[in-house]
N, CA, C and O atoms as a GROMACS GRO file, in nm:
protein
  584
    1UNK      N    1   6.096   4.526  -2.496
    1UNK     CA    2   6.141   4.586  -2.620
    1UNK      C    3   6.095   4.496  -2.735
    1UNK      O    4   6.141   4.383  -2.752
    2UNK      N    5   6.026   4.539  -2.791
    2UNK     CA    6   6.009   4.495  -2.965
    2UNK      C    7   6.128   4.426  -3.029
    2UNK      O    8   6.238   4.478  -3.007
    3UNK      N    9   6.124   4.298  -3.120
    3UNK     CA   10   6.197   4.270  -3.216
    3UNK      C   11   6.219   4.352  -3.298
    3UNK      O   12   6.340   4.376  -3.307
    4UNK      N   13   6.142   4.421  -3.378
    4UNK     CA   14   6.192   4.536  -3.438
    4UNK      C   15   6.265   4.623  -3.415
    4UNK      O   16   6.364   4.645  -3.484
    5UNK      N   17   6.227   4.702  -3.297
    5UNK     CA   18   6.350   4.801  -3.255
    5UNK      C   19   6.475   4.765  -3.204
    5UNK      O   20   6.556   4.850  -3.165
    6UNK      N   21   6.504   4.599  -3.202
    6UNK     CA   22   6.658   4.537  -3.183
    6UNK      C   23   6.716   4.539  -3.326
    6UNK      O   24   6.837   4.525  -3.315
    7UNK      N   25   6.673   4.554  -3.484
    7UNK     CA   26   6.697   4.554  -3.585
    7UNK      C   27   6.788   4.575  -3.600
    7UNK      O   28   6.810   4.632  -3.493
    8UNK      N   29   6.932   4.580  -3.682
    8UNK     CA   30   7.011   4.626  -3.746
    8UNK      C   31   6.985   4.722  -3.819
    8UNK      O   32   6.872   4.703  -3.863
    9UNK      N   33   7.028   4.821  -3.859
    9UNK     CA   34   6.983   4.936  -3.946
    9UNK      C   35   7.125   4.970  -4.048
    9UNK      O   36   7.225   5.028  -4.006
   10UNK      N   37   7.108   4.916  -4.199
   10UNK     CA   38   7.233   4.942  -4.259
   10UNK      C   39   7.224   5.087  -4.346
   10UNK      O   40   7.112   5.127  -4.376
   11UNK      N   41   7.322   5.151  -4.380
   11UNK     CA   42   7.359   5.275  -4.470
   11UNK      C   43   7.321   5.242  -4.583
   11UNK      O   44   7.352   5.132  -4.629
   12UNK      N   45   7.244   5.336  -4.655
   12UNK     CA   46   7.301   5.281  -4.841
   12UNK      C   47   7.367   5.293  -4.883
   12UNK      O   48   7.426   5.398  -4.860
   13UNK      N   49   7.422   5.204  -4.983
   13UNK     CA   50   7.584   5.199  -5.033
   13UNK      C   51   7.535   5.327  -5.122
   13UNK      O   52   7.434   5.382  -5.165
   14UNK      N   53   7.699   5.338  -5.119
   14UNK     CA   54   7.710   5.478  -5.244
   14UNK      C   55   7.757   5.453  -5.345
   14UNK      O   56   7.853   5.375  -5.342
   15UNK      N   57   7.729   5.486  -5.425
   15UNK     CA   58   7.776   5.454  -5.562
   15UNK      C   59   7.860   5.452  -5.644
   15UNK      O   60   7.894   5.565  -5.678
   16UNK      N   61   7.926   5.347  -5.707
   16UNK     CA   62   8.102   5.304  -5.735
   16UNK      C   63   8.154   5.462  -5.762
   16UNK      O   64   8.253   5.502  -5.702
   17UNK      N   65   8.096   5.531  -5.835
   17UNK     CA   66   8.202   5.688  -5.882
   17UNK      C   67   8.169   5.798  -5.743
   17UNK      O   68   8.178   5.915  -5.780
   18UNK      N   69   8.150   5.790  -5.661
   18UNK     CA   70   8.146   5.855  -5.560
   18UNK      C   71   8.286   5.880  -5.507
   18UNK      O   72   8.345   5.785  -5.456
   19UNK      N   73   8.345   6.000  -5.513
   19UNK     CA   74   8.483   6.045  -5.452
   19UNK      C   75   8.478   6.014  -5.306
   19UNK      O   76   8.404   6.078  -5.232
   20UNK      N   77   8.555   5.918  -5.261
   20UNK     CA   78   8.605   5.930  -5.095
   20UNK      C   79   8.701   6.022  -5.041
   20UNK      O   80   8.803   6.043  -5.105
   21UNK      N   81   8.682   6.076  -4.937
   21UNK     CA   82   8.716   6.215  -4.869
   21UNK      C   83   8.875   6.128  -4.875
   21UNK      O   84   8.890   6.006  -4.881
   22UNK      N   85   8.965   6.219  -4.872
   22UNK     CA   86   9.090   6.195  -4.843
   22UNK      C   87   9.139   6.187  -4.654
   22UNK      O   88   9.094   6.267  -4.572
   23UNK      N   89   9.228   6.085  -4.623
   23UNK     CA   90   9.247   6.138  -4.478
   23UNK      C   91   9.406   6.173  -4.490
   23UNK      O   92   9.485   6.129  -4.573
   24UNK      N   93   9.435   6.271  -4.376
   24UNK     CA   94   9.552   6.325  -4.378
   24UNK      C   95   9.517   6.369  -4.230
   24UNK      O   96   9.412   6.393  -4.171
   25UNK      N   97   9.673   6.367  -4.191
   25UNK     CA   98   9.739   6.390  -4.056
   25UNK      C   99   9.795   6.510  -4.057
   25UNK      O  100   9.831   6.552  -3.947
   26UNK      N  101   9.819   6.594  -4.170
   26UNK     CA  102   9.933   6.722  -4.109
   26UNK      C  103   9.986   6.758  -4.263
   26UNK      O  104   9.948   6.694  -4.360
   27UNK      N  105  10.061   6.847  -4.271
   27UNK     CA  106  10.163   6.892  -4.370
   27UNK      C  107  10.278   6.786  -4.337
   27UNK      O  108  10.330   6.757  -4.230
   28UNK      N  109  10.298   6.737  -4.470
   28UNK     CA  110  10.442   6.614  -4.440
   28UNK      C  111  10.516   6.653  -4.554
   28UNK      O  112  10.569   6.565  -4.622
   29UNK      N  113  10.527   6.764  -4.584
   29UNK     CA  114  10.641   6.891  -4.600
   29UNK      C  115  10.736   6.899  -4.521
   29UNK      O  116  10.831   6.970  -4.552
   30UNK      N  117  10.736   6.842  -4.420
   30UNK     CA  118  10.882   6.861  -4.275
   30UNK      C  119  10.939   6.727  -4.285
   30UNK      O  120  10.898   6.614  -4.258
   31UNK      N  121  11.045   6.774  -4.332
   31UNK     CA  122  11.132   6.612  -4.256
   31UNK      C  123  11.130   6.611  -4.092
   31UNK      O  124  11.134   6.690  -3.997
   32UNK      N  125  11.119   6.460  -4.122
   32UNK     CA  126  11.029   6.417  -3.920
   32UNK      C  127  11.223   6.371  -3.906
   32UNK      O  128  11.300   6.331  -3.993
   33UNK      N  129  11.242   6.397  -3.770
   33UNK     CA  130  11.324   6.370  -3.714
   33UNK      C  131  11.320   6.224  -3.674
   33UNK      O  132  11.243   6.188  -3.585
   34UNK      N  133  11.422   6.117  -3.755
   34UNK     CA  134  11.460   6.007  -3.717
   34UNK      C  135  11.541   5.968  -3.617
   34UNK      O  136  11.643   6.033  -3.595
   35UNK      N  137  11.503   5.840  -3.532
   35UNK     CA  138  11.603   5.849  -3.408
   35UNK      C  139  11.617   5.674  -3.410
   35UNK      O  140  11.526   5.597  -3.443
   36UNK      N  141  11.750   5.637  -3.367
   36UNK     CA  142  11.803   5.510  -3.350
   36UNK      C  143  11.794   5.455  -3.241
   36UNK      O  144  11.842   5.517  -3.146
   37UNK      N  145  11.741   5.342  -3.218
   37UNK     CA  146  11.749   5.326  -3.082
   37UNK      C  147  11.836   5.218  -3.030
   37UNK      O  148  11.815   5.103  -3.068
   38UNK      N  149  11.936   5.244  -2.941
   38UNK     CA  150  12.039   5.066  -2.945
   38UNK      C  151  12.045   5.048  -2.831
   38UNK      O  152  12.125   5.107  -2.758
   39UNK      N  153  11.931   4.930  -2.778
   39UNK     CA  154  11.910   4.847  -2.684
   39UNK      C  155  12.048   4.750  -2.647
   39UNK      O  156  12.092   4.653  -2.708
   40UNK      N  157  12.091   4.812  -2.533
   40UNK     CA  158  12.205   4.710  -2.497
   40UNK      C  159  12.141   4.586  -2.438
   40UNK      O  160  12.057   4.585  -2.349
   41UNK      N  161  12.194   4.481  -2.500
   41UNK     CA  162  12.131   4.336  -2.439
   41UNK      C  163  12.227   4.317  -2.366
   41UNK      O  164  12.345   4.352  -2.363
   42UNK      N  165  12.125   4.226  -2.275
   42UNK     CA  166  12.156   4.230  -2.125
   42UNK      C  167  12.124   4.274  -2.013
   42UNK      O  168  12.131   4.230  -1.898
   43UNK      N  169  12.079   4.391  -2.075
   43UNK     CA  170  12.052   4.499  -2.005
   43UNK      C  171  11.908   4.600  -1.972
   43UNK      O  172  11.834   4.537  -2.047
   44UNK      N  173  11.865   4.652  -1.945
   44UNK     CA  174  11.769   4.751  -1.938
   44UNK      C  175  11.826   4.854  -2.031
   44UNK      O  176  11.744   4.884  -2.117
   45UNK      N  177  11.943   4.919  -2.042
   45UNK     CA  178  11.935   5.002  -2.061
   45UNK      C  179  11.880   5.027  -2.250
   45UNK      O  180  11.851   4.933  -2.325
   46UNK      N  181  11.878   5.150  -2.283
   46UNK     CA  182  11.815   5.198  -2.418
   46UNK      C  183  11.904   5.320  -2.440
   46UNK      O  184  11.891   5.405  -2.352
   47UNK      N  185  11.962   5.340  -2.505
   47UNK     CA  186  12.025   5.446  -2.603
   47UNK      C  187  11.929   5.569  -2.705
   47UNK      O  188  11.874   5.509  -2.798
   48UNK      N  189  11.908   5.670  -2.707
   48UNK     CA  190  11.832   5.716  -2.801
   48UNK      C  191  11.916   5.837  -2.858
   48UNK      O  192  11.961   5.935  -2.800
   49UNK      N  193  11.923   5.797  -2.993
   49UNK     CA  194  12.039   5.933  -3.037
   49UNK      C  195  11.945   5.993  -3.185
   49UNK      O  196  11.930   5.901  -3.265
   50UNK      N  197  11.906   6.078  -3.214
   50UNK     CA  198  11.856   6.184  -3.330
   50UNK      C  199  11.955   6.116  -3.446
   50UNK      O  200  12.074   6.092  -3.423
   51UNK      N  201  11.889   6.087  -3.582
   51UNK     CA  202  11.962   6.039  -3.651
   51UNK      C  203  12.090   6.132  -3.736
   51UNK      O  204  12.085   6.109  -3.857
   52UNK      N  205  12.174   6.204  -3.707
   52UNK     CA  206  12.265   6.295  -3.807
   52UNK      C  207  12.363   6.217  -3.918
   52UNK      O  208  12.375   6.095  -3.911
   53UNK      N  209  12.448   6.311  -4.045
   53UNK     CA  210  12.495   6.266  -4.137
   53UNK      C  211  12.628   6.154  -4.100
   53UNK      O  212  12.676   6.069  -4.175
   54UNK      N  213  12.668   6.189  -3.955
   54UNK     CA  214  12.756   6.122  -3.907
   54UNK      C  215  12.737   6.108  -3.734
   54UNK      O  216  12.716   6.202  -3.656
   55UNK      N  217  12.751   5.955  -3.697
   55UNK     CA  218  12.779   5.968  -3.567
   55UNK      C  219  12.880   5.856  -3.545
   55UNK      O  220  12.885   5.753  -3.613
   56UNK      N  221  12.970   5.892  -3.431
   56UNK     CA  222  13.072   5.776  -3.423
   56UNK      C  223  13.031   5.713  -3.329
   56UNK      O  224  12.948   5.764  -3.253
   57UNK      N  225  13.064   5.625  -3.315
   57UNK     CA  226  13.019   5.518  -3.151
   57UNK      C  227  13.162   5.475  -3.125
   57UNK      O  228  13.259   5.450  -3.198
   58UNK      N  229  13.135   5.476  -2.970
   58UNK     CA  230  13.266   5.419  -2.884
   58UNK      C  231  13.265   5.485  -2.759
   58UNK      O  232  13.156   5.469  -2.705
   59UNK      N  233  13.363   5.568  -2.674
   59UNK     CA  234  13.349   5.569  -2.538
   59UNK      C  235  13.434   5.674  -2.545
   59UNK      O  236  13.520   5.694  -2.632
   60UNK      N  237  13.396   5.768  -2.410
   60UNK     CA  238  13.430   5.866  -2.439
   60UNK      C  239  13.596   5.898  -2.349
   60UNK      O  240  13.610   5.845  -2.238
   61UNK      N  241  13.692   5.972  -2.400
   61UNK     CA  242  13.780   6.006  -2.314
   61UNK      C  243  13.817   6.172  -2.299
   61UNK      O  244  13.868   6.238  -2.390
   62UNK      N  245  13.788   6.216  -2.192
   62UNK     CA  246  13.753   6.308  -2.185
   62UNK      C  247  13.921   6.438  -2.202
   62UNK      O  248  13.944   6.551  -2.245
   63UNK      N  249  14.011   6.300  -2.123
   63UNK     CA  250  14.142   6.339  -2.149
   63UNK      C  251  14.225   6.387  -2.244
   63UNK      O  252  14.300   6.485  -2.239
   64UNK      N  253  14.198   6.284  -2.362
   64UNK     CA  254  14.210   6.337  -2.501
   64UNK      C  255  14.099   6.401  -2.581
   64UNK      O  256  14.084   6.397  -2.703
   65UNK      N  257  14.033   6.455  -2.499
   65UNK     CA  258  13.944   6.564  -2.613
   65UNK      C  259  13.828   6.441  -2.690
   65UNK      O  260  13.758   6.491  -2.779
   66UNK      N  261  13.804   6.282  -2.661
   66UNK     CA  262  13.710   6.247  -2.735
   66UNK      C  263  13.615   6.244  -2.659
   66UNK      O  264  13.622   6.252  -2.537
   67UNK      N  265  13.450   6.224  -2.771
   67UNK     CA  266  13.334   6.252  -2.680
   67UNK      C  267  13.256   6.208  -2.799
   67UNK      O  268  13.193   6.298  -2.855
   68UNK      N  269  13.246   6.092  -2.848
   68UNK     CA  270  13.120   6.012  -2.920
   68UNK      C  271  12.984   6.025  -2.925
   68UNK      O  272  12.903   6.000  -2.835
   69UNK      N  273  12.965   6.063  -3.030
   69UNK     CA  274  12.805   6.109  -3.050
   69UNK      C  275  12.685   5.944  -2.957
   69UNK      O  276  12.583   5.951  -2.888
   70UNK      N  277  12.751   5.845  -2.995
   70UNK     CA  278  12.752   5.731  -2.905
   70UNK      C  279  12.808   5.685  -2.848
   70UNK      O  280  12.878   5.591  -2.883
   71UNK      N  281  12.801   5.734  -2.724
   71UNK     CA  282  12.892   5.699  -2.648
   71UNK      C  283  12.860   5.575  -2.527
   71UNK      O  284  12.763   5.589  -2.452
   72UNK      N  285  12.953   5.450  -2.517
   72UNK     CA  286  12.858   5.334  -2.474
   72UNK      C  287  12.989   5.354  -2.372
   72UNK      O  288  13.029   5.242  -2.340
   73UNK      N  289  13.076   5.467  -2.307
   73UNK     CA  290  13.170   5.426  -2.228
   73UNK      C  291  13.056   5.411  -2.059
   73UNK      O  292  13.092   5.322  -1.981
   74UNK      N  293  13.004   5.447  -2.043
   74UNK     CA  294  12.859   5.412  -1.895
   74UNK      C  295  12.856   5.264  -1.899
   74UNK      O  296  12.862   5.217  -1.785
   75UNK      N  297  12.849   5.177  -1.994
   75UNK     CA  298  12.820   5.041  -2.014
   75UNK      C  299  12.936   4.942  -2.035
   75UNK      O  300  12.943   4.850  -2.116
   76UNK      N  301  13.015   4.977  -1.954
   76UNK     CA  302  13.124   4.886  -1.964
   76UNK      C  303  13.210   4.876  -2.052
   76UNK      O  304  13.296   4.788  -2.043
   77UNK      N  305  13.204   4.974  -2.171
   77UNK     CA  306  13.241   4.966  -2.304
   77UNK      C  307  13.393   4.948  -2.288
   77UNK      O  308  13.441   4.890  -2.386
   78UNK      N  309  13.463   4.973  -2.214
   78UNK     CA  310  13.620   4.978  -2.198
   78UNK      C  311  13.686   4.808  -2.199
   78UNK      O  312  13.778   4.756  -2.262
   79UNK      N  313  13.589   4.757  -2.098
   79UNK     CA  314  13.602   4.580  -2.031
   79UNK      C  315  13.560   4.547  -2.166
   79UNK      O  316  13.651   4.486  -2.220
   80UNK      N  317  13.448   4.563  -2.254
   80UNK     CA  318  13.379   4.463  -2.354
   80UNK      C  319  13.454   4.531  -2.479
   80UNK      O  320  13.398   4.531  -2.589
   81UNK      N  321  13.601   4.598  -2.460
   81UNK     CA  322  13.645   4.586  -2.599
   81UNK      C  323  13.654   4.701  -2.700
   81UNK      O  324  13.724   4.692  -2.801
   82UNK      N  325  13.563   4.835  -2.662
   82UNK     CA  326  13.450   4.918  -2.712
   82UNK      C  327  13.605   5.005  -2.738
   82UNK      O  328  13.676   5.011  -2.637
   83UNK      N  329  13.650   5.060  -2.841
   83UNK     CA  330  13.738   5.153  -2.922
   83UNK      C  331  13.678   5.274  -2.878
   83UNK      O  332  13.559   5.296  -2.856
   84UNK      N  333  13.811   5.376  -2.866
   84UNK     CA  334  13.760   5.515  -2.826
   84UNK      C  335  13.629   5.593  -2.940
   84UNK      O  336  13.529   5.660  -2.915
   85UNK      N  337  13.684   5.552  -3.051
   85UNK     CA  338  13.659   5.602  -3.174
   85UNK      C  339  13.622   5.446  -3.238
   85UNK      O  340  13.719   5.393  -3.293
   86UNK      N  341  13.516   5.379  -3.236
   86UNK     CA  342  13.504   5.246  -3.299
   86UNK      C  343  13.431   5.233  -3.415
   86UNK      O  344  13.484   5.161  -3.500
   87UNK      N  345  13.333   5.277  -3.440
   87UNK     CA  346  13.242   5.259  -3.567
   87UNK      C  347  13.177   5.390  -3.573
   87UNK      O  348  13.129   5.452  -3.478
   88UNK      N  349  13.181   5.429  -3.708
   88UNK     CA  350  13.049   5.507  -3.754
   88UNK      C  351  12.939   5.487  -3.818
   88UNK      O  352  12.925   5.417  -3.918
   89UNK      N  353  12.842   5.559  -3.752
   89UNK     CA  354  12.706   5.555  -3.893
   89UNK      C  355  12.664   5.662  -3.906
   89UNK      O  356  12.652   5.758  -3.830
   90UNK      N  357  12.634   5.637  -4.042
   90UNK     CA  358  12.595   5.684  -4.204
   90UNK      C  359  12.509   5.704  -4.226
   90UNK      O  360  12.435   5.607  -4.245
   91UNK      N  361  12.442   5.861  -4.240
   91UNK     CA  362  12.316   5.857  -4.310
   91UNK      C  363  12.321   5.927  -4.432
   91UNK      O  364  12.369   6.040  -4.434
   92UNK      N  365  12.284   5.884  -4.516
   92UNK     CA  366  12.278   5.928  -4.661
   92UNK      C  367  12.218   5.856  -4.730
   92UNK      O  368  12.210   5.740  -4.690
   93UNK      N  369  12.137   5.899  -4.884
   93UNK     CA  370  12.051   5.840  -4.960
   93UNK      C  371  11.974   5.786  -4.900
   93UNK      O  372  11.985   5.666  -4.926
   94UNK      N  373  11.840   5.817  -4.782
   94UNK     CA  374  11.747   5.784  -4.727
   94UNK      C  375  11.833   5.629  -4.672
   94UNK      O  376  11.754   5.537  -4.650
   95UNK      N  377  11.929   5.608  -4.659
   95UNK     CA  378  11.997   5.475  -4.549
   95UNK      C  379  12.066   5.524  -4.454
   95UNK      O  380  12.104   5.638  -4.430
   96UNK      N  381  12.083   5.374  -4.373
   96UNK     CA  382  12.159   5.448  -4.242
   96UNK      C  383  12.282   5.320  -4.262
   96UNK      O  384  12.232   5.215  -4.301
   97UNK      N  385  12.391   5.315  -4.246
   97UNK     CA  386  12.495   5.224  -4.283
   97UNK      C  387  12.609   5.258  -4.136
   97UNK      O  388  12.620   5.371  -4.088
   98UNK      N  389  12.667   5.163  -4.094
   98UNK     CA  390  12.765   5.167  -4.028
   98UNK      C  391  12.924   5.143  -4.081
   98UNK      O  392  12.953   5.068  -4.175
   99UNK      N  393  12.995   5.200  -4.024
   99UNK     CA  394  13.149   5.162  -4.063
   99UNK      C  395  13.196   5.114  -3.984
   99UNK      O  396  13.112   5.112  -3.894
  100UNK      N  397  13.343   5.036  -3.930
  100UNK     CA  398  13.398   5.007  -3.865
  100UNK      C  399  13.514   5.105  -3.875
  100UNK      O  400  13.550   5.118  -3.992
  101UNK      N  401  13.598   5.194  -3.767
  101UNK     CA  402  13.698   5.268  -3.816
  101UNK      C  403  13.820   5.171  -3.736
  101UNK      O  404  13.887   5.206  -3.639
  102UNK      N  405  13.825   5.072  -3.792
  102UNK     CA  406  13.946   4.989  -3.754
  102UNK      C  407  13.979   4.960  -3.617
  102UNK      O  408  14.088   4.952  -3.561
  103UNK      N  409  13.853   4.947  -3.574
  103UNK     CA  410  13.915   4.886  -3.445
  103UNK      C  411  13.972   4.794  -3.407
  103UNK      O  412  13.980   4.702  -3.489
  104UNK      N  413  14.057   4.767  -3.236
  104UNK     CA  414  14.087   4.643  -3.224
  104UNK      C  415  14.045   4.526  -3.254
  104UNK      O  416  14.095   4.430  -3.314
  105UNK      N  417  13.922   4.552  -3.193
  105UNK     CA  418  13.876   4.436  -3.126
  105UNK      C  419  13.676   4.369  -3.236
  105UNK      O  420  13.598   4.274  -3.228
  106UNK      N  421  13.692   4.501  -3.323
  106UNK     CA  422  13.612   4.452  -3.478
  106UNK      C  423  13.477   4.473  -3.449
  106UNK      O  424  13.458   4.464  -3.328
  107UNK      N  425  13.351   4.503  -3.529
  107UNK     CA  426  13.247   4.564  -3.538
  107UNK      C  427  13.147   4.449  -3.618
  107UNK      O  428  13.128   4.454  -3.739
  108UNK      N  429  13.097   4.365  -3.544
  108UNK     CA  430  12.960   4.284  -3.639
  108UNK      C  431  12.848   4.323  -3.630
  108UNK      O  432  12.790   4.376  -3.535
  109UNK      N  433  12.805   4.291  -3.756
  109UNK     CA  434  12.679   4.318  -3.801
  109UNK      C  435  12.542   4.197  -3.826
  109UNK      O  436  12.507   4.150  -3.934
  110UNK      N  437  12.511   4.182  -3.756
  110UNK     CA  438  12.422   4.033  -3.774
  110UNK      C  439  12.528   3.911  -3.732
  110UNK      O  440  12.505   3.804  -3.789
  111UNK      N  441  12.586   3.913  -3.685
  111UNK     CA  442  12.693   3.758  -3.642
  111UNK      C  443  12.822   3.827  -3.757
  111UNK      O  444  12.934   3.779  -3.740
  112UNK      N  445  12.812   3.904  -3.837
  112UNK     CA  446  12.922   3.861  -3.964
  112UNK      C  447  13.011   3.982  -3.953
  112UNK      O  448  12.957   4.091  -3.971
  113UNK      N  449  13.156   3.980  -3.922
  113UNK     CA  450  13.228   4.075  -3.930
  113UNK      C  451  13.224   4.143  -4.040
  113UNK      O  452  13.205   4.109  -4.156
  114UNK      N  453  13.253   4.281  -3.972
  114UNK     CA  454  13.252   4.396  -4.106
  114UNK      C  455  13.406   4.450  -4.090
  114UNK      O  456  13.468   4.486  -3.989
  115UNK      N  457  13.444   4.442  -4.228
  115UNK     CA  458  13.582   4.486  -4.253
  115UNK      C  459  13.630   4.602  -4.245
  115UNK      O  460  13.541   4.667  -4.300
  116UNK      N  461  13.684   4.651  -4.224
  116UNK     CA  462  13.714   4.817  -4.168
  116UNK      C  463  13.712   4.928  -4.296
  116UNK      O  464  13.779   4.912  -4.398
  117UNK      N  465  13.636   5.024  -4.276
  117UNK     CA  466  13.647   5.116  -4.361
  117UNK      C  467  13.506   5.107  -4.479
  117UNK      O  468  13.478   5.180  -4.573
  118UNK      N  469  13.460   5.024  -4.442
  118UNK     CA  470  13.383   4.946  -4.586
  118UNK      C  471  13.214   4.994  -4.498
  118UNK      O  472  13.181   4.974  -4.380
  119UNK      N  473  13.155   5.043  -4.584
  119UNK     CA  474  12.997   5.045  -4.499
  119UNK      C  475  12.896   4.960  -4.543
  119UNK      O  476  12.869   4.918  -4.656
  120UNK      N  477  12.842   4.940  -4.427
  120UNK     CA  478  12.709   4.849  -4.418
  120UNK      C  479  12.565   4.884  -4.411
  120UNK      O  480  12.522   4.964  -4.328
  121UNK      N  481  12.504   4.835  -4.484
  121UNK     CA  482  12.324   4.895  -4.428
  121UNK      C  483  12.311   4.864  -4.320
  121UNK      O  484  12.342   4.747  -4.295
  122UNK      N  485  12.277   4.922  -4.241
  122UNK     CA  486  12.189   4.898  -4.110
  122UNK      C  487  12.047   4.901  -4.107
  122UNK      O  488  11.986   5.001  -4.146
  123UNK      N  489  11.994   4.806  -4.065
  123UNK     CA  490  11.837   4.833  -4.105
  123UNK      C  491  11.756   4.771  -3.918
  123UNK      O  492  11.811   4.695  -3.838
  124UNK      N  493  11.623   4.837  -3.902
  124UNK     CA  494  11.580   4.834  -3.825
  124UNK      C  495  11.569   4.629  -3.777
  124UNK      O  496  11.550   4.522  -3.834
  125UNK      N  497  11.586   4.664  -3.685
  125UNK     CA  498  11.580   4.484  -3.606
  125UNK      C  499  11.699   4.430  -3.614
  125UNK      O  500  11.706   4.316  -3.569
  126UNK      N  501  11.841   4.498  -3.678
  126UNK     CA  502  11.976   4.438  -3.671
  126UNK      C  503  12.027   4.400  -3.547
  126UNK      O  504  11.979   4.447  -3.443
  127UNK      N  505  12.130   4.311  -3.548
  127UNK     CA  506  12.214   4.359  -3.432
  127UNK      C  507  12.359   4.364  -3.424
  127UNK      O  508  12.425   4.284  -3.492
  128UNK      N  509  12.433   4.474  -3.326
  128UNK     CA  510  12.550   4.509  -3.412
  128UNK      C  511  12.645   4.451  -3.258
  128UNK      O  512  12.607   4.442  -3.142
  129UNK      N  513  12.762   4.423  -3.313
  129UNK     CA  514  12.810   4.380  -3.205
  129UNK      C  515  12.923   4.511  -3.198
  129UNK      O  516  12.954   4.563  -3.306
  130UNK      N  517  12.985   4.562  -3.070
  130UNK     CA  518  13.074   4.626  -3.091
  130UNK      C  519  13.170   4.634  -2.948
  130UNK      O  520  13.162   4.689  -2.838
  131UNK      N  521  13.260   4.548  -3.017
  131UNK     CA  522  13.392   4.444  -2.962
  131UNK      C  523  13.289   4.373  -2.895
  131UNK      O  524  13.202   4.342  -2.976
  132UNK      N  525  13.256   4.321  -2.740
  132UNK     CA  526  13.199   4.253  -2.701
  132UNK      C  527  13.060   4.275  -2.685
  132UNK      O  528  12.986   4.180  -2.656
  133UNK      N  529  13.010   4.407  -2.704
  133UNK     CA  530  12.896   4.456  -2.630
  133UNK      C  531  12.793   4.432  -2.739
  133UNK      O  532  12.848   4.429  -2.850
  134UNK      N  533  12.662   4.413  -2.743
  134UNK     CA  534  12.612   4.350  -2.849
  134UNK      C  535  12.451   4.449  -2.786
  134UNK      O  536  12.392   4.456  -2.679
  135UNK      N  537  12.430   4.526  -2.957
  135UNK     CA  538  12.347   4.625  -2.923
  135UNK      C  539  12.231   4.584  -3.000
  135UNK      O  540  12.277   4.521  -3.095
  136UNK      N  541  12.058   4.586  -3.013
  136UNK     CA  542  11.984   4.578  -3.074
  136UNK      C  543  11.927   4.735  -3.156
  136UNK      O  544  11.936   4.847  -3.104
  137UNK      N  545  11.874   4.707  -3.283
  137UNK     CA  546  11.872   4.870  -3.313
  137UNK      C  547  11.741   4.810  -3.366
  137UNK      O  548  11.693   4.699  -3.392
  138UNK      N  549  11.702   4.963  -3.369
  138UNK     CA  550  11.566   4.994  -3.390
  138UNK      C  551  11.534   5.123  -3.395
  138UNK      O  552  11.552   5.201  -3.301
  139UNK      N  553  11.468   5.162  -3.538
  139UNK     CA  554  11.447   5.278  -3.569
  139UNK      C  555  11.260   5.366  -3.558
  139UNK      O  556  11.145   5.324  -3.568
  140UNK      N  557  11.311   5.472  -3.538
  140UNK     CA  558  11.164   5.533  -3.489
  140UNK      C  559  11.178   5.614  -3.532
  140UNK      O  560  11.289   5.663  -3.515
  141UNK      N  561  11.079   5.691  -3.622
  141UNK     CA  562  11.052   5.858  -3.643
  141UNK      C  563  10.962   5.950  -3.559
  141UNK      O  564  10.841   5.936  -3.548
  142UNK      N  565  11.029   6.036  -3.508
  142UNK     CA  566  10.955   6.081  -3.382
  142UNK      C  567  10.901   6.262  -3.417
  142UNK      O  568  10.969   6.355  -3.459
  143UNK      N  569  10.726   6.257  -3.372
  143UNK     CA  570  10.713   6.382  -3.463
  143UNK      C  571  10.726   6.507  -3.333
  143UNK      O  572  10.697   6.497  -3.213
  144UNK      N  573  10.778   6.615  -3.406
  144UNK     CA  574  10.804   6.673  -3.298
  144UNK      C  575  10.678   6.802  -3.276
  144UNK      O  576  10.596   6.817  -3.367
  145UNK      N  577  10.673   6.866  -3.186
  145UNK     CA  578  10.563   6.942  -3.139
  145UNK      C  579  10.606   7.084  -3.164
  145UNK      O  580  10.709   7.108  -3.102
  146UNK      N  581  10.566   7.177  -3.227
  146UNK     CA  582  10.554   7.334  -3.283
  146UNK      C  583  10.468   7.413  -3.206
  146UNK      O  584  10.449   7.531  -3.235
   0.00000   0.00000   0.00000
């Protein structure tokens, strides 16, 4: 083979006022369905719940009619403390915030107790403790298929 035909061969530049094509993925006219994800440490397991205006976390009793949109009663939640009805989160104004609804045994947020009733940002890479059980979160927008 020729030195020549090993050449590099470059494009000609185009010229500074030259419009570049736009790129786009889709109509993003749809709100994409957000989903939380709370990695129980310790553990393998993974939680995946659709983000709505309200979800409560705690454990479920089926006796009295409760049944937690998060429900961590599978994970020991009863032994580590976990309130039937223990914390909520909040979605509103493009945030997601947690509450504590007064539980026993108390709801942290990064190491720092959160006072009951009062909401918190929650933001992706937190970690929330709830009574003993200590969850990692992490948020994903997941696009869905039509």
């Amino acid at each position: 083979m020729a030195d020549h035909e090993r050449e590099t061969r470059h494009l000609p530049l185009l010229p500074a006022d030259t419009p570049l094509p736009l790129r786009a993925t889709g109509p993003l006219d749809e709100v994409l369905p957000w989903v939380i994800e709370f990695r129980i440490v310790g553990t393998a397991s993974t939680l995946q719940v659709q983000v709505n205006e309200a979800m409560t976390i705690g454990r479920s009793d089926p006796q009295r009619g409760i049944f937690p949109e998060i429900d961590l009663g599978p994970h020991n939640a009863q032994a580590k403390g976990v309130s039937r009805q223990h914390a909520l989160v909040i979605a509103k104004d493009n945030r997601i915030a947690v509450k504590d609804l007064g539980s026993v045994n108390g709801t942290r947020l990064n190491g720092r107790v959160c006072k009951p009733n009062l909401e918190y940002r929650l933001r992706h890479g937190d970690e929330l403790d709830v009574g003993e059980l200590k969850l990692q979160v992490r948020f994903a927008v997941v696009p869905t298929l039509h």
